[in-house]
N, C-alpha and C positions, 0 to 999 in steps of 0.2 A: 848635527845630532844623529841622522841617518848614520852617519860611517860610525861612529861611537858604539850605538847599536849592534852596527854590523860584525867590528870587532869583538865584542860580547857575546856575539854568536858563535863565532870563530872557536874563541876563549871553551865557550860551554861546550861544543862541537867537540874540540880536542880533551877536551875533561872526561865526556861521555865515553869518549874511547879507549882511552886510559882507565876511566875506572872497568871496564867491560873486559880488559884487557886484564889489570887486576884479578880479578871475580872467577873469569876464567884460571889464571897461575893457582889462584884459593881452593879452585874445585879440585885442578891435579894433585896438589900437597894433601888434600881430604882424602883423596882417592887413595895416595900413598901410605899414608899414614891407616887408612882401613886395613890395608893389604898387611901392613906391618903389624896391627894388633890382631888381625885372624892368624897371621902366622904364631903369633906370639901365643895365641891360647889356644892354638893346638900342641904347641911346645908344652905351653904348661897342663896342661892334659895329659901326655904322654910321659909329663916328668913326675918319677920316682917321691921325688921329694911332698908332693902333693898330698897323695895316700896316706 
């Protein structure tokens, strides 16, 4: 039963990491995607079309 456990741990151990792993890829794409929409609404600020 010990080793079953133990594996489980294992299991959940390698989960943890990968999700944190995850999480972290999630914040860079937020970050990117920030960067892309202030650009974009200083574009549309500056654009003609607005006025």
């Amino acid at each position: 039963m010990h080793l079953k456990n133990q594996s489980f741990q294992t299991l959940i151990d390698e989960n943890r990491q990968q999700i944190l792993g995850n999480k972290e890829e999630i914040e860079q794409i937020y970050k990117r995607v920030d960067q892309k929409a202030m650009l974009n609404d200083k574009r549309d600020a500056n654009s003609p079309a607005r006025n």
